[in-house]
C-alpha positions in Angstrom: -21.5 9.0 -76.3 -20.5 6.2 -74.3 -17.3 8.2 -73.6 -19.6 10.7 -71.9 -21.7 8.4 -70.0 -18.2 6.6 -68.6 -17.2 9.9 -67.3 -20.3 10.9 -65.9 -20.3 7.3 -64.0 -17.1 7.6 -62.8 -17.2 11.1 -61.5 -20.3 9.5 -59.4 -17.8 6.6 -58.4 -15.4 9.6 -57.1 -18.2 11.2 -55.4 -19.6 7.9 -53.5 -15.6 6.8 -52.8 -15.6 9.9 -51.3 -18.5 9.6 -48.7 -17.0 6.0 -48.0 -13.8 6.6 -47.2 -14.4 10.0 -45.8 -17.0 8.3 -43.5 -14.4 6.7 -41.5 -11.0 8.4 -39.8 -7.9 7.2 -41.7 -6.2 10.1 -40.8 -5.4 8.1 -37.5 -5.0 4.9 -39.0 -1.5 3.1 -40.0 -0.2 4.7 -43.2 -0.6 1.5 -45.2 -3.5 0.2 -44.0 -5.2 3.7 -44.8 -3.8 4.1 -48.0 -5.3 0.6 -49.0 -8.5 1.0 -47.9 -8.8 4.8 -49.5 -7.7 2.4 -52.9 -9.7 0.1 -52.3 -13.0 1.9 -51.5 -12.4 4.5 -54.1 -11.2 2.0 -56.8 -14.7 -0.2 -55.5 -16.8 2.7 -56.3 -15.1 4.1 -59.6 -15.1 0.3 -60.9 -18.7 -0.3 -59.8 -20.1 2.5 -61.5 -18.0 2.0 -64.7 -18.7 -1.5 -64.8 -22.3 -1.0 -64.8 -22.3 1.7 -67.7 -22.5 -0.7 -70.6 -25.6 -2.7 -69.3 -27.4 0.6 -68.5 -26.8 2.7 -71.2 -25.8 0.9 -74.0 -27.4 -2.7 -73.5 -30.3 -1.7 -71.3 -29.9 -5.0 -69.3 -30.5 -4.9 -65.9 -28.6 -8.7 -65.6 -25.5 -6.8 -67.7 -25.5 -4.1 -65.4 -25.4 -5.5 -62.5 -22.9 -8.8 -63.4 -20.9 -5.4 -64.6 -21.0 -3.8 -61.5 -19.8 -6.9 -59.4 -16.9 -7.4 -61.8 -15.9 -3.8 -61.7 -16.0 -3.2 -58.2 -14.2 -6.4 -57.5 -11.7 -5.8 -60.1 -11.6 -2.2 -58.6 -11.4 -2.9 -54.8 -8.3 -5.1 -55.3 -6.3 -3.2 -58.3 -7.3 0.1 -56.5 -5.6 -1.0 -53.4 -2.8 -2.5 -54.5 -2.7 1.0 -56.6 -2.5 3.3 -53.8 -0.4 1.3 -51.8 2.7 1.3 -54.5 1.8 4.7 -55.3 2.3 5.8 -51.7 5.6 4.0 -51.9 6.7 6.1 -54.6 5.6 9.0 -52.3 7.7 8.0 -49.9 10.9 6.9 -51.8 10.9 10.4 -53.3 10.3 12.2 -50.3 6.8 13.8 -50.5 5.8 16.8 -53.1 3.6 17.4 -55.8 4.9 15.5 -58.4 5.9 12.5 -55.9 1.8 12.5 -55.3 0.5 13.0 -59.2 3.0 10.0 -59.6 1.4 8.1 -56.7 -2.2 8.2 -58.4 -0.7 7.4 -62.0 0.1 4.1 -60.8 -4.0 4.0 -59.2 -5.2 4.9 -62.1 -2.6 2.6 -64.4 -3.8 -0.5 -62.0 -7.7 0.5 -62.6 -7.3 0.7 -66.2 -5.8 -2.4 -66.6 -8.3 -4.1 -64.2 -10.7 -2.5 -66.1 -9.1 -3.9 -69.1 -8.7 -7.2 -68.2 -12.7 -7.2 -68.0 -12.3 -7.8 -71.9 -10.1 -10.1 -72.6 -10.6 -10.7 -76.1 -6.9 -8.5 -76.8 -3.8 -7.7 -75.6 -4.2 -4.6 -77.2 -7.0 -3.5 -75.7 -6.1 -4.5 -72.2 -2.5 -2.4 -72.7 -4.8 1.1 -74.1 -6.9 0.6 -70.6 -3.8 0.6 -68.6 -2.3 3.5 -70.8 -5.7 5.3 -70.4 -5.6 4.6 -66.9 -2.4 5.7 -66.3 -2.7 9.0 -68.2 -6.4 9.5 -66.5 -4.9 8.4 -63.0 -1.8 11.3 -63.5 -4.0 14.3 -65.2 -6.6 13.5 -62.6 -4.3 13.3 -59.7 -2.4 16.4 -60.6 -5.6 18.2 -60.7 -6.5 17.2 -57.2 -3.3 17.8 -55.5 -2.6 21.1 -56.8 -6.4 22.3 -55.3 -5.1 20.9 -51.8 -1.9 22.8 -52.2 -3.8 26.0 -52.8 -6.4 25.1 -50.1 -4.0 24.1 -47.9 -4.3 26.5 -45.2 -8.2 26.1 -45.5 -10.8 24.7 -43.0 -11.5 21.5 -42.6 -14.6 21.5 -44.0 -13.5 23.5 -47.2 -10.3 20.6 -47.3 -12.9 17.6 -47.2 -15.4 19.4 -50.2 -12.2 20.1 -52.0 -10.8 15.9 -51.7 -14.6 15.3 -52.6 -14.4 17.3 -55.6 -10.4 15.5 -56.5 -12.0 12.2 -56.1 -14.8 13.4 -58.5 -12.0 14.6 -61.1 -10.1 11.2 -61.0 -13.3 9.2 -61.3 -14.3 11.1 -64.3 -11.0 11.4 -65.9 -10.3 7.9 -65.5 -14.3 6.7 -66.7 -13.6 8.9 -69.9 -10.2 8.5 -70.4 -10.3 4.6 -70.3 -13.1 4.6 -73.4 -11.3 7.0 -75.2 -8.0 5.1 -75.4 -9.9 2.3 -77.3 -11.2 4.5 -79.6 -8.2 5.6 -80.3 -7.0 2.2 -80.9 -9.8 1.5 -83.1 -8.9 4.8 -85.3 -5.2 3.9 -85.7 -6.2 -0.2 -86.3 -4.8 -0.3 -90.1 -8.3 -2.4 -90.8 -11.0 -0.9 -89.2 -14.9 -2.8 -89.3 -17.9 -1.0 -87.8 -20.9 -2.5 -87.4 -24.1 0.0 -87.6 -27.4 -0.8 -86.5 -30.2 0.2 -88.8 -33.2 -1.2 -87.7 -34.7 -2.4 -84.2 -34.9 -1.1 -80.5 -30.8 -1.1 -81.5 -31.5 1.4 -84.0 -28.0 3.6 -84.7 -26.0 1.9 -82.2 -22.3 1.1 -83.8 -20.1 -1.1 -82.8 -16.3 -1.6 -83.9 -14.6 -4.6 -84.8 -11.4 -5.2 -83.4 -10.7 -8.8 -83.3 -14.0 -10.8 -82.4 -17.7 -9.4 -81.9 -20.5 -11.9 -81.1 -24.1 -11.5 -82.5 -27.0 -12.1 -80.8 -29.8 -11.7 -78.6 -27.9 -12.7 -75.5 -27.0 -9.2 -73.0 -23.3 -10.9 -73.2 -23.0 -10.4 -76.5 -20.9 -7.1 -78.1 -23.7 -6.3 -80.2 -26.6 -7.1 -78.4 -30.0 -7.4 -80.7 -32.6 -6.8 -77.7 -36.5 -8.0 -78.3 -36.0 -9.4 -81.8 -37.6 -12.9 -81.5 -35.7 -14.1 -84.8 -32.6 -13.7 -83.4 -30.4 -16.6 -81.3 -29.1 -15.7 -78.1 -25.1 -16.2 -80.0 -26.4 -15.7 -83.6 -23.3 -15.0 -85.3 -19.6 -14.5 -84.6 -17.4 -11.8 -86.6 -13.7 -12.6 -86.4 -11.1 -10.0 -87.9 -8.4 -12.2 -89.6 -5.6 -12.0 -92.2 -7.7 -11.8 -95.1 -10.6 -9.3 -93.7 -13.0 -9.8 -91.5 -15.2 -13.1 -92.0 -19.1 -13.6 -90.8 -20.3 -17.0 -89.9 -22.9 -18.3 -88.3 -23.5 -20.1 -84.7 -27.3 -20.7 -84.3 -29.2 -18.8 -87.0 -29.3 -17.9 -90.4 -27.8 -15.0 -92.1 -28.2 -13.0 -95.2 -25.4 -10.9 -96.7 -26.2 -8.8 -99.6 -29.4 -11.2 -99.8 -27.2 -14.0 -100.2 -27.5 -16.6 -97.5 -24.3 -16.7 -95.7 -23.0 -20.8 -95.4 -21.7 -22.8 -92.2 -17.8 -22.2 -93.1 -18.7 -18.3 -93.4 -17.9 -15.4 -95.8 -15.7 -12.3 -95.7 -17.6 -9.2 -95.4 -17.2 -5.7 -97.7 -17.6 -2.3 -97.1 -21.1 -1.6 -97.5 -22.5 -5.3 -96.6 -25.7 -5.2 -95.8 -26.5 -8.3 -92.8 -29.9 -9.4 -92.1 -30.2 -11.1 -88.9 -33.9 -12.2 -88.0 -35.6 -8.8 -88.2 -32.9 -6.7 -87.5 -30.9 -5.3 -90.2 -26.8 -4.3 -89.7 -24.6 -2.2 -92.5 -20.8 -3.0 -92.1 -18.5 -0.2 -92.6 -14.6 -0.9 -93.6 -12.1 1.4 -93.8 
């Protein structure tokens, strides 16, 4: 779902990009300084809108969603930008064409998805599948919206400026969905895979895959964030995925595993755990 919801946000990043850049004439502008602001005002939007997804949809935090939004339209503005502006280099070096362009927004996309990624910096891995998401989003999308200008090309002006509208769209979307998607798929080939599933409270069915480290808690910043249950800290509980599986402890509440109260120094969780955290209740699923 949140796959969808990233995609839908980042085709409306495309679309507002679009009326941005489109609202001034870079046509007449120095090639490099109109190829960085295009990246940076499309890469803004795209970044704002994805940033923003998690605090409105998932976490339903108005606070999230907008600290989201600042990080990804700053992170946006300046890897979209510098994006463009190497990817018009390439253009050049290879002397214009088709492929010369769908290379050009590759590297866009490959710079947005690894600003994107570097948003989470809790792994390597995860910041490298954003930049490969990115990279893959930013060449599908881009070869989408150059061959509609080539077939367009002898269009009006009006018909050519609907038709960059509707590119921007594509690239937004691909890379808001794409981006997601790679970390699933890096969750689905992790040889240890946790899942934490909601089953109780406004959270209800909400999961949540385990990685490396998840925090706990009533806090918006947290990965799995407990919303209006008064029994739960704002950093409850950390879950850290190490050498011998993946080990709860607690910060600043108490947790039951199984009905067992879990101690200070932690315990390592099995498939089927059942965590009670204040009133909320969590299954963990390993496989």
């Amino acid at each position: 779902m949140q796959i969808y919801y990233n995609a839908l946000f980042g085709a409306i990043g495309g679309f507002f990009g679009w009326l941005l850049v489109g609202s001034f004439a870079t046509q007449t502008w120095n090639i490099w300084l109109a190829s960085g602001f295009i990246g940076a005002g499309v890469g803004m939007c795209i970044g704002l809108a994805v940033g923003a997804v998690e605090g409105v949809i998932i976490k339903r935090s108005v606070k999230q969603a907008l600290w989201g939004a600042l990080r990804g339209a700053g992170i946006g503005l300046l890897s979209g930008m510098v994006g463009l502006i190497v990817g018009e280099i390439i253009f050049l070096t290879i002397k214009g064409g088709l492929i010369a362009r769908a290379l050009g927004w590759m590297v866009f996309g490959m710079m947005l998805g690894l600003g994107q990624g570097l948003l989470d910096r809790r792994s390597r891995r995860r910041i490298s599948y954003s930049a490969l998401g990115g990279t893959v989003a930013g060449l599908v999308g881009g070869l989408m919206f150059e061959l509609l200008t080539q077939v367009f090309l002898q269009s009006s002006t009006s018909a050519q400026m609907i038709l960059s509208g509707l590119g921007l769209i594509l690239i937004g979307a691909c890379l808001g969905g794409i981006i997601p998607l790679s970390l699933d798929v890096l969750r689905r080939i992790a040889k240890e895979k946790g899942t934490l599933v909601i089953r109780s409270g406004s959270q209800a069915g909400l999961e949540v895959a385990v990685l490396d480290s998840v925090r706990v808690g009533s806090y918006d910043g947290c990965e799995v964030y407990l919303r209006g249950d008064s029994g739960v800290a704002d950093v409850h509980a950390r879950i850290v995925k190490g050498i011998d599986g993946f080990l709860i402890s607690p910060e600043n509440g108490a947790i039951s595993v199984a009905g067992q109260q879990v101690p200070g120094n932690g315990r390592l969780l099995a498939d089927g755990d059942i965590l009670q955290l204040g009133n909320t209740t969590i299954s963990f699923e390993a496989r």
